[in-house]
N, C-alpha and C positions, 0 to 999 in steps of 0.2 A: 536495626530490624530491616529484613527484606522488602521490600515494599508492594513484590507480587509474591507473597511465601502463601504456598498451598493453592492457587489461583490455577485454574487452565486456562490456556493461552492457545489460540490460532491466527497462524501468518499466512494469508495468502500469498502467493508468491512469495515465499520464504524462503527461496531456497539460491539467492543473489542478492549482490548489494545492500539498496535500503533495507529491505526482506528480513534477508539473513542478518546482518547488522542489529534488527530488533530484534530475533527472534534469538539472537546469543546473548543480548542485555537482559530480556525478560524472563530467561532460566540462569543468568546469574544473579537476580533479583527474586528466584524463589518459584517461576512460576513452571508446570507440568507444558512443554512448549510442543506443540503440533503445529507440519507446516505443510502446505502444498505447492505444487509445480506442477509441470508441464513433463519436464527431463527429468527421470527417473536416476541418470548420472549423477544430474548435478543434486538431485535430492540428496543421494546417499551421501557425498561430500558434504554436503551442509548440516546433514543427522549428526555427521561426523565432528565438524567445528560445531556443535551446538552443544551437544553434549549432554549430562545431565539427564539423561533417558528421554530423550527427546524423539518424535518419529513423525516422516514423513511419509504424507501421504501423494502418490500421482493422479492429478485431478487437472483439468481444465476448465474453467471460469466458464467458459464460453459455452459447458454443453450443462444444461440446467442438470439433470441427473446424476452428473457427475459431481456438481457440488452438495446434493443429498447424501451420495455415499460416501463423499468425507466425512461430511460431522457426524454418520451414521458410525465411521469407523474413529473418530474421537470420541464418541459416547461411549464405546465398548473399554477402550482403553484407559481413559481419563474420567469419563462420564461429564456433567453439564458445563457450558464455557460460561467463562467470565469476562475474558475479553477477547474479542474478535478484530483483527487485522487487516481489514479488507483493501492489498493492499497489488494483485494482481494489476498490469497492465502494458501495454505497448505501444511503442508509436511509429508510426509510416511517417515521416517530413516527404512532402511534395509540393509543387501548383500546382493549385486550383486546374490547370486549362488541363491538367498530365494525371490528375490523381481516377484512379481508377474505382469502381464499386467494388469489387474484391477487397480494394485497401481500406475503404469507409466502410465495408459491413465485418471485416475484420477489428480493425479500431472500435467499431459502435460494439461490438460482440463482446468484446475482452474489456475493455473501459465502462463502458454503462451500464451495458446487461448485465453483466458479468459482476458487475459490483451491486445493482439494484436484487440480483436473485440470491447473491450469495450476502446477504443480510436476510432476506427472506425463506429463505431456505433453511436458515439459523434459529430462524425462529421459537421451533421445539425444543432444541437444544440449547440457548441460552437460560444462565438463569437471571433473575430479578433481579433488579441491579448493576447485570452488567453493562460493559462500555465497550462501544463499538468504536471505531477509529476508520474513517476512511480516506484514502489517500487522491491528494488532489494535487493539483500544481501553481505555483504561483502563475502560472500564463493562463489561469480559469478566468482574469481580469485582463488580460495584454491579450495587443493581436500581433503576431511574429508573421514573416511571409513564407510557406512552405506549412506553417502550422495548424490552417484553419482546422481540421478533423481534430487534431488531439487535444487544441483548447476546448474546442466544444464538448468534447466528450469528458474533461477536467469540469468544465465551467456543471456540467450535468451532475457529477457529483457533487460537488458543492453544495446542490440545489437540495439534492436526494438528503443531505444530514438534515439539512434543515424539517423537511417534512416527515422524514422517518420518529426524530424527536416528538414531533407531536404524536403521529400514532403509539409510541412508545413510553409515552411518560407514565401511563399507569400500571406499568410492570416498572418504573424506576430503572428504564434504560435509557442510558445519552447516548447520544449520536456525536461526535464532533469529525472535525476533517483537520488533516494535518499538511499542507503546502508545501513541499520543498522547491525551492527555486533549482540553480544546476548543482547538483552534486556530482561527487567521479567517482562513478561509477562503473562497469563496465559494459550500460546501457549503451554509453561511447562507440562501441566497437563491434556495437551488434549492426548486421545488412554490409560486411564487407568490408567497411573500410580499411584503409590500411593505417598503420602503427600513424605515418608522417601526416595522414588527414585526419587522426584521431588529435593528436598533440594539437594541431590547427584550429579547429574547434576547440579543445577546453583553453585556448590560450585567446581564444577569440571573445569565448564565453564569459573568460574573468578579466579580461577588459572593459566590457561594460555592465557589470555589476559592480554595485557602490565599495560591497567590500573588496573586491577587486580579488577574487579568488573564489572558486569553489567551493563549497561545502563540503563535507566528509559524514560518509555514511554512519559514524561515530557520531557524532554531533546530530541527526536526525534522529537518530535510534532513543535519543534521551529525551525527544520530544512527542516520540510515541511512548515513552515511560509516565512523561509527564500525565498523560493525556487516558493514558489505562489503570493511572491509580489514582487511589483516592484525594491526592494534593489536588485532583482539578475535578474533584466531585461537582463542582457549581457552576462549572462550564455543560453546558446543552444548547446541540446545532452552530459550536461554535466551530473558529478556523482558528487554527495556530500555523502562523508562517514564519519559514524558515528558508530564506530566500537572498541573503546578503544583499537586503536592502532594493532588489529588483522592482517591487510594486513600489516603492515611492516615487520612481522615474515616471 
């Protein structure tokens, strides 16, 4: 049996990597899968691998209105959600001494905001029951140099599953957060870099992670499955990481 059959589904930032990777698991598992983005391109490509009459919608996290008119436009099509993917976000790497307000009210916009309104905004539109899932990182516990803004803004969701649980338990919605450590993605290769500094990085990256390699957006997508069906019913405001052993260092 399916394990999300007859379910709606919505993936923020659905429409790449980790995204898209759950949001093609969840409508092979049954579920009616709505996604949003930014880039109306890469939308239609990702409707496309997703399949299953699946549809996306162009939204921005970051502009509160615009995440009302999604779920206004999953209610039409799908009607109430069951589980919600809040899974939008970005990151700037800089210093401290270099990083600019444009780059921390960007990051705080799309990471925090953007994740605090788009559960709240959800709100009419969920029904009883369901499971929310927010995306965090396993560096919401590490400090890296270059990263101060985007752990913080990870460490902030974290926080949010925790207290949205409590507001939430008497509609019997869980909150949990799901951490991936580095996965490869082609977060990589977003701000420019080139192919020879992309390979640099993930060769850098899974050298010091214990399992000594990458994660695969295959292998996270099943830990938002886990985490939007009923096998992890009795998890509330928890964290599931996926991180090749990074937080034990």
């Amino acid at each position: 049996m399916k394990k999300l059959a007859n379910k709606v589904a919505v993936v923020t930032g659905g429409n790449s990597g980790i995204g898209l990777s759950t949001a093609i698991l969840f409508a092979e598992q049954g579920a009616n899968v709505a996604i949003t983005g930014r880039n109306p391109i890469s939308l239609d490509r990702a409707v496309e691998a997703i399949g299953h009459g699946a549809v996306g919608i162009v939204s921005d996290v970051s502009d509160v209105n615009n995440i009302t008119k999604a779920y206004e436009k999953v209610s039409e099509v799908f009607g109430k959600i069951d589980v919600l993917v809040v899974n939008a976000g970005v990151n700037h790497a800089g210093p401290l001494a270099d990083y600019t307000e444009e780059q921390f009210d960007q990051i705080s916009d799309i990471n925090f905001k953007g994740a605090f309104f788009s559960v709240q905004r959800a709100l009419p539109y969920l029904n009883d029951g369901a499971s929310i899932i927010l995306t965090s990182s396993a560096v919401n516990e590490k400090g890296f140099s270059n990263g101060a803004a985007y752990s913080a803004t990870k460490a902030a969701v974290r926080s949010l599953a925790r207290s949205f649980s409590t507001e939430l338990m008497d509609r019997n919605i869980r909150v949990n957060v799901l951490s991936p450590g580095a996965i490869d993605t082609p977060f990589f290769g977003r701000g420019g870099a080139s192919q020879e500094e992309v390979d640099g990085t993930k060769e850098y990256m899974a050298s010091i992670i214990p399992a000594k390699r990458l994660g695969t957006v295959e292998e996270v997508a099943e830990g938002f499955l886990y985490l939007a069906s009923d096998a992890s019913k009795y998890m509330v405001g928890s964290e599931l990481v996926m991180d090749g052993g990074v937080k034990t260092l």
